[in-house]
KOLFIMI-149340 format. One record per residue (C-alpha): residue number from 1; residue in three letters; x, y, z. Coordinates in Angstrom, 1 decimal. Each point is the difference from the previous one (the first is absolute). Layout:
    k    r      px      py      pz
  NUM  ALA       X       Y       Z
...
***
This chain:
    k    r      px      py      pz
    1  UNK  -132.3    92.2    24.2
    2  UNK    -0.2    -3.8    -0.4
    3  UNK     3.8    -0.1    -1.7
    4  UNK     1.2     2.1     3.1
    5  UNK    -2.0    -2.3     2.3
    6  UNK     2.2    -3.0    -1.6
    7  UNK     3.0     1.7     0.6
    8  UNK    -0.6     0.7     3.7
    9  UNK    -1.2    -4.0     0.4
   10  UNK     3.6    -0.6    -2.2
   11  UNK     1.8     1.5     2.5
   12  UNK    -1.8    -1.2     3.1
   13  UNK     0.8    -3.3    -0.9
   14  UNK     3.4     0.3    -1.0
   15  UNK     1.0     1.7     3.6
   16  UNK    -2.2    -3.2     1.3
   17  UNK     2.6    -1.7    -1.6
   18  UNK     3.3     1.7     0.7
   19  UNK    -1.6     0.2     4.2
   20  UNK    -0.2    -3.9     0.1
   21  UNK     2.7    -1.9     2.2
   22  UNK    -0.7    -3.2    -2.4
   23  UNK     1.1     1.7    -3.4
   24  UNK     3.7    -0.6    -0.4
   25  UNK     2.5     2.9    -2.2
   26  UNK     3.0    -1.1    -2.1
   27  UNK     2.7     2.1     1.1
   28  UNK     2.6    -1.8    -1.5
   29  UNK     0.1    -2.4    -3.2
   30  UNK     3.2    -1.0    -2.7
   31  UNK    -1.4    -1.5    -3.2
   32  UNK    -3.4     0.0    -1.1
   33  UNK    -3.0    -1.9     2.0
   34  UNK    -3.7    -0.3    -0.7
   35  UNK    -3.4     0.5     2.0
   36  UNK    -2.2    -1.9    -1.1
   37  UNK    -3.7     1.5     1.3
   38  UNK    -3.5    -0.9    -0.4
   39  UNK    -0.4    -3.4     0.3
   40  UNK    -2.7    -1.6    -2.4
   41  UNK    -1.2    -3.0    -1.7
   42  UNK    -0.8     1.4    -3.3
   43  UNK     3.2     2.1    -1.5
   44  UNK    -0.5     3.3     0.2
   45  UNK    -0.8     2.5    -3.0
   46  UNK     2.9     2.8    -0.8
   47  UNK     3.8     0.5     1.8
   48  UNK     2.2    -2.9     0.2
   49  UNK    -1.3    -3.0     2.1
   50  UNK     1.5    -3.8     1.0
   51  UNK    -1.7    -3.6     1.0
   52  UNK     2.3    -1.0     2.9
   53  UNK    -0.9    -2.5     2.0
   54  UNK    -3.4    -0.5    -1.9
   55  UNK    -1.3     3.4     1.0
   56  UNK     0.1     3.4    -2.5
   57  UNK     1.7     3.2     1.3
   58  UNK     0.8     2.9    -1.5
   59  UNK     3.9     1.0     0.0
   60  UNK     1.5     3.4     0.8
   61  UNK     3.8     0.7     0.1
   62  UNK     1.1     0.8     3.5
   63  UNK     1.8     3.0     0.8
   64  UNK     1.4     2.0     2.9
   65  UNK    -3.5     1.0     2.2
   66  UNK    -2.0    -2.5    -1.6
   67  UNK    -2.5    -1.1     2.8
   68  UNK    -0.7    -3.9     0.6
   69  UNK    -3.9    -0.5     1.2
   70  UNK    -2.1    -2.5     0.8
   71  UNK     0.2    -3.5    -1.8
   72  UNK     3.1     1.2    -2.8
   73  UNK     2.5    -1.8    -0.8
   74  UNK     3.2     1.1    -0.1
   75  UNK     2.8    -1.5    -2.6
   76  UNK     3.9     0.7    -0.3
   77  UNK     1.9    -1.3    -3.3
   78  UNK     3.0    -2.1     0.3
   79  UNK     2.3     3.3     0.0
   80  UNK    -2.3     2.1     2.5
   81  UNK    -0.9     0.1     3.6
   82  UNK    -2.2     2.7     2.3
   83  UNK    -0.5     1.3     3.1
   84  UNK    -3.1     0.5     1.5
   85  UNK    -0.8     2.2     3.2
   86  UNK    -3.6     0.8     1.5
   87  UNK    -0.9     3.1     1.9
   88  UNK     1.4    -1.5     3.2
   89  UNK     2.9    -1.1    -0.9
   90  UNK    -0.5    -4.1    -0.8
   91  UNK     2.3    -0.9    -2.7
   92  UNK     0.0    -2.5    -2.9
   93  UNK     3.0    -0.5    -1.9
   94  UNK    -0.8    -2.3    -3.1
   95  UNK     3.0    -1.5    -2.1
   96  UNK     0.5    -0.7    -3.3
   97  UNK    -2.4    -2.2    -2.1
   98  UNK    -2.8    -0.2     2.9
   99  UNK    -3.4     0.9    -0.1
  100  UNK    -2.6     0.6     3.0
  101  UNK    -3.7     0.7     0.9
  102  UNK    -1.1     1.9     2.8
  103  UNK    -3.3     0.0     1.3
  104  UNK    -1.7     1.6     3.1
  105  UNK    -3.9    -1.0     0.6
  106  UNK    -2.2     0.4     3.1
  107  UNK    -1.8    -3.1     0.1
  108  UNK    -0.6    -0.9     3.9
  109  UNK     2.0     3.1     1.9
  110  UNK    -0.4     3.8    -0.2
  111  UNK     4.0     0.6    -1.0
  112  UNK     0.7    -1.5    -3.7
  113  UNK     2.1    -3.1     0.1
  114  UNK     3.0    -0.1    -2.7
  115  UNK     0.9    -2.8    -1.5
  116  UNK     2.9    -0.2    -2.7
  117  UNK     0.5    -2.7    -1.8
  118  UNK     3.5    -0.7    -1.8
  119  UNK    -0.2    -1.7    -3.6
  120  UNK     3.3    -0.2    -0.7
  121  UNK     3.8     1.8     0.6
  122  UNK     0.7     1.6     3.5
  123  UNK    -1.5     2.7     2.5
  124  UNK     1.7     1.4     2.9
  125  UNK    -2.6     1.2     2.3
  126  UNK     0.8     2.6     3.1
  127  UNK    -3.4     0.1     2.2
  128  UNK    -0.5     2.0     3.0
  129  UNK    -1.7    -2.1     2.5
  130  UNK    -2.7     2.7     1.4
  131  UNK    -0.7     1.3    -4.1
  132  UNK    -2.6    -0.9    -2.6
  133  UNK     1.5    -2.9    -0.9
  134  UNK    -0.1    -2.1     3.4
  135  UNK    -1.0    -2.9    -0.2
  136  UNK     0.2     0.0    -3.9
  137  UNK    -0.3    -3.8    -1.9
  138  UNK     3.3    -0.5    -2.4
  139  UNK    -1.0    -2.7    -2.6
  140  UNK     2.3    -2.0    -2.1
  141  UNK    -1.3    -3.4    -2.2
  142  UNK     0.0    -1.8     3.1
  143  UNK     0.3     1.4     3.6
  144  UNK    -1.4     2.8     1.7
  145  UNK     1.9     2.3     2.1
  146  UNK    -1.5     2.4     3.0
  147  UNK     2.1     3.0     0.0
  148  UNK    -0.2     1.8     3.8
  149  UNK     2.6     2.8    -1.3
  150  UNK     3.1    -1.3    -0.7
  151  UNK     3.2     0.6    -2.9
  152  UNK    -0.5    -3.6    -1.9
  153  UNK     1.3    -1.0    -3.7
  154  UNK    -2.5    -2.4    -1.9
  155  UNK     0.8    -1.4    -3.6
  156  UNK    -2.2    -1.9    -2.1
  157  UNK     1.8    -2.5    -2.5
  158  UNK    -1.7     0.5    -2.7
  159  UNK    -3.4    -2.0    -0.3
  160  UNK     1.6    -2.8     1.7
  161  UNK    -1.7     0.2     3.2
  162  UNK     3.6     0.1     1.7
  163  UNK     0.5     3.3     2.3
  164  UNK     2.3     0.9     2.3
  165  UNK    -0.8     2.9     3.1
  166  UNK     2.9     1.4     1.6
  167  UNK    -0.5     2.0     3.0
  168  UNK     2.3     2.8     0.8
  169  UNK    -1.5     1.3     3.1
  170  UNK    -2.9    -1.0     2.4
  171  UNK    -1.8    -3.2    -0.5
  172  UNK    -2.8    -1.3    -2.7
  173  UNK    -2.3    -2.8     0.0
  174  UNK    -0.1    -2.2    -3.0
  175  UNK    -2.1    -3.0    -0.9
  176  UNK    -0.6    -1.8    -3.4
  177  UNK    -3.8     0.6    -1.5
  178  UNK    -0.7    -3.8     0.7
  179  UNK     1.0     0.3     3.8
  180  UNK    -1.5     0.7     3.2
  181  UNK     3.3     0.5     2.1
  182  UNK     2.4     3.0    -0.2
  183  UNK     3.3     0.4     0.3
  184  UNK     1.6     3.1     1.8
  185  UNK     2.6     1.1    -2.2
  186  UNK     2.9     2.9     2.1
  187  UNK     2.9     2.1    -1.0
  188  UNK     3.0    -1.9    -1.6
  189  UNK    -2.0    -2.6    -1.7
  190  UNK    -1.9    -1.7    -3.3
  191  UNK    -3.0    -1.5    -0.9
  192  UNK     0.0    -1.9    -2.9
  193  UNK    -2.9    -1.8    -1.6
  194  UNK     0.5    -2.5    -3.0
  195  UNK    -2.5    -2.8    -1.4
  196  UNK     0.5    -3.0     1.2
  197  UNK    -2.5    -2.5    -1.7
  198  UNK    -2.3     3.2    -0.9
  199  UNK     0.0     0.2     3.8
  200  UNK     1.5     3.2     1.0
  201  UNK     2.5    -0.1     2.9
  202  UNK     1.7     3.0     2.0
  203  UNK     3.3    -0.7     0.9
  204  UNK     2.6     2.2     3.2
  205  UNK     3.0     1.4    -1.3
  206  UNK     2.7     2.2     1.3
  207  UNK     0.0     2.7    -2.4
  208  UNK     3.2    -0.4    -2.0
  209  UNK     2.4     2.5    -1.3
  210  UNK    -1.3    -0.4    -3.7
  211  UNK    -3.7     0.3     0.8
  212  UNK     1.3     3.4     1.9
  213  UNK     1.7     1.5    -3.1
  214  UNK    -3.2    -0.8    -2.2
  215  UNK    -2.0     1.8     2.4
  216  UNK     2.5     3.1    -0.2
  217  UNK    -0.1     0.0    -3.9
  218  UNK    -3.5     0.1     0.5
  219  UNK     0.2     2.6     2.5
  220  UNK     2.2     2.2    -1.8
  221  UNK    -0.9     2.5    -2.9
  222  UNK     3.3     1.3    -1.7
  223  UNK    -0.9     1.5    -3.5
  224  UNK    -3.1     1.8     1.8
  225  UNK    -2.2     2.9    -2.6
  226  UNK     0.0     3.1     1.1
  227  UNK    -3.4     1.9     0.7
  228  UNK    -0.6     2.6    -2.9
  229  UNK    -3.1     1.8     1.9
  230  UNK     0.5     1.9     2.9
  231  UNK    -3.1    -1.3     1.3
  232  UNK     1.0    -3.1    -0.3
  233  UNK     3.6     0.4     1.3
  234  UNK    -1.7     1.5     3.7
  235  UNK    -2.5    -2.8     0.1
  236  UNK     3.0    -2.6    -0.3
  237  UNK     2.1     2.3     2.7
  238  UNK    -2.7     0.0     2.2
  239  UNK    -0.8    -4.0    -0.4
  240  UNK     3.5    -0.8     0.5
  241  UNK     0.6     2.4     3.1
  242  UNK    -3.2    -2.1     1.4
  243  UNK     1.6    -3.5    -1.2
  244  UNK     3.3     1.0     1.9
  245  UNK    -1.9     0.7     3.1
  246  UNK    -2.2    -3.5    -0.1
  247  UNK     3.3    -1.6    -0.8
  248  UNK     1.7     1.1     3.1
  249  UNK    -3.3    -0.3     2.2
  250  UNK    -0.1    -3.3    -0.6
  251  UNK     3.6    -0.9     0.7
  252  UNK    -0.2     2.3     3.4
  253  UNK    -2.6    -2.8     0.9
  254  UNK     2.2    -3.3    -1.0
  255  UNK     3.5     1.1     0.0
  256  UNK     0.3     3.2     2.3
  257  UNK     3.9    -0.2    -0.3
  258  UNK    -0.1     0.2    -3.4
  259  UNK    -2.0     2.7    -0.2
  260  UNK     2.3     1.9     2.3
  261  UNK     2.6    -0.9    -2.3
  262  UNK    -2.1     1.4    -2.7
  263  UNK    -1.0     3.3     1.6
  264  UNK     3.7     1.0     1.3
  265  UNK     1.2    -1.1    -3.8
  266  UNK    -2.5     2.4    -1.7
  267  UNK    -1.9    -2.6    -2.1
  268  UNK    -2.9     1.6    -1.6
  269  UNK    -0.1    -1.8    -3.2
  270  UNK    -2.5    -3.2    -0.2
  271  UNK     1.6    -1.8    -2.1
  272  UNK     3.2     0.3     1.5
  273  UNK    -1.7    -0.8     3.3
  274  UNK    -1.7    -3.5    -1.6
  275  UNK     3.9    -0.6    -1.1
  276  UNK     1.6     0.2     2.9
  277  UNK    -3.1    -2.3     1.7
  278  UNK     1.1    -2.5    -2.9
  279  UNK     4.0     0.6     0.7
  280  UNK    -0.7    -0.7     4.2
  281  UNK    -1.5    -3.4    -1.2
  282  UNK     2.1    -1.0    -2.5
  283  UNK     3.1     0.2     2.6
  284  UNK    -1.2    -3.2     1.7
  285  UNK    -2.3    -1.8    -2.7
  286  UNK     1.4    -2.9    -0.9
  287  UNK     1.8    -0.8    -3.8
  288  UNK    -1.9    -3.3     0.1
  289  UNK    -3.8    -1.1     0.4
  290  UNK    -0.7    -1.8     3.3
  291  UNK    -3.4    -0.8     1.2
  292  UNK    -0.8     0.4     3.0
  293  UNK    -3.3    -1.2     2.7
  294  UNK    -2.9     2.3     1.1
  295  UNK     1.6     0.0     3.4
  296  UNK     3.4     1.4    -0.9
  297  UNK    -1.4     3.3    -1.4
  298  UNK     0.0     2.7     2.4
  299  UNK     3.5    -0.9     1.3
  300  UNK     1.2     2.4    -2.1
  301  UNK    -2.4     2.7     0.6
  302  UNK     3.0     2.3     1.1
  303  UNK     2.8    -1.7    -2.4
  304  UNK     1.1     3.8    -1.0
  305  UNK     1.6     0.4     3.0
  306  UNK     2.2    -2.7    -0.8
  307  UNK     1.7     2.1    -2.6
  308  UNK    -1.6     3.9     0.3
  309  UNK     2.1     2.5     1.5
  310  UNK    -1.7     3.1     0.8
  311  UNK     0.7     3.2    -2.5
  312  UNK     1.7    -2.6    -2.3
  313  UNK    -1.7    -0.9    -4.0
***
């Protein structure tokens, strides 16, 4: 009686789990990554386990369906990337050599707040701005970002402290962790934080034809696994049918004559969407980096239409 009681607690939890908008599913990954789980000071007893960053976890070999919770960190090798997407859609693309942490607390509010902090390498993030993840903190060594729902590219170089946030659609607010004042940050445009004297400083950029094809390669998944469980397989269907859908929600909101475009074209795929998003941008980013004043930044809110013709890719 007591074993079947454990069983029927076993698998209460674990639908607790799979019913949560916070945990996040890979559904696609090339290489081989890490999550490295329950953090502690004292290294654990039994199964493989790291120190990173001073604190003990213990180390399982991600797969397709693995589920990211609360407070693990995720890690790609220099040869492998992965592609996150949570029950509504949200999507976090992560590139090669990067690791992140994702936590969601709820310390003064009834929702959970989700903060995700980048260590190192580079995360493409698509948020819906009505989900779970409005409002979410981004974290690098040395700014803060408040994401409102927005398609935004963020790399960490190395352990530097030097970052650069690229947004690709809507607008994000970024400050460094030693600063009061924020700095809106729209569509079409960089910011990039360096050191200067130990004293962190963000910088305006127009986002520049390079920095665009680094956030396609980390975008893009080519030598993707293929599900071997059928369970599996339908979950990842069924998460990437709902990424499609945020993907193309979003846009409706920001760019309707895209997504016009989109809708008479057919284009179901997300990641095909999130390349064409890229391609739109890279049409009129620059080849060179120019910086630019707080002032100048939403005159190219609409700077598609400079180049987009509808139905045309």
């Amino acid at each position: 009686m007591f074993k079947l009681f454990i069983s029927f607690l076993t698998v209460l939890i674990s639908l607790s789990t799979l019913a949560s908008p916070h945990v996040g599913i890979i559904v696609k990954m090339q290489g081989n990554a890490q999550l490295l789980t329950n953090p502690s000071t004292k290294a654990p007893s039994g199964g493989k386990n790291v120190l990173f960053e001073g604190v003990y976890y213990k180390v399982l070999n991600v797969k397709l369906g693995t589920k990211v919770k609360n407070g693990n960190i995720l890690r790609t090798n220099k040869d492998s990337k992965a592609k996150i997407v949570f029950k509504n859609g949200d999507q976090f693309m992560v590139g090669q050599a990067s690791a992140f942490k994702i936590d969601w607390s709820r310390k003064k509010t009834k929702k959970p707040e989700t903060t995700v902090e980048l260590m190192y390498g580079a995360l493409r993030g698509v948020v819906d701005k009505d989900g779970p993840r409005k409002g979410s903190t981004f974290k690098t060594r040395d700014a803060v970002m408040g994401i409102r729902g927005t398609d935004f590219h963020l790399l960490q170089k190395g352990t530097s402290g030097d970052s650069v946030l690229s947004v690709l659609r809507g607008n994000i607010e970024v400050q460094t962790k030693n600063a009061k004042k924020k700095i809106e940050v729209s569509k079409g445009f960089s910011a990039e934080v360096s050191k200067i004297k130990d004293s962190p400083k963000v910088s305006l950029v127009k986002t520049t034809k390079s920095d665009l094809i680094k956030v396609h390669k980390d975008s893009v998944i080519k030598d993707a696994k293929k599900p071997t469980e059928k369970a599996v397989k339908k979950e990842i269907d069924e998460l990437e049918k709902k990424a499609a859908e945020n993907v193309l929600k979003d846009i409706s909101r920001y760019e309707p004559k895209l997504y016009q475009a989109l809708k008479k074209n057919k284009v179901n795929d997300a990641e095909e969407i999130n390349k064409i998003v890229v391609g739109k941008i890279f049409k009129a980013a620059p080849k060179k980096k120019k910086k630019v004043g707080i002032d100048t930044l939403n005159l190219d809110e609409d700077a598609y239409e400079e180049y987009f013709k509808d139905g045309e890719f």
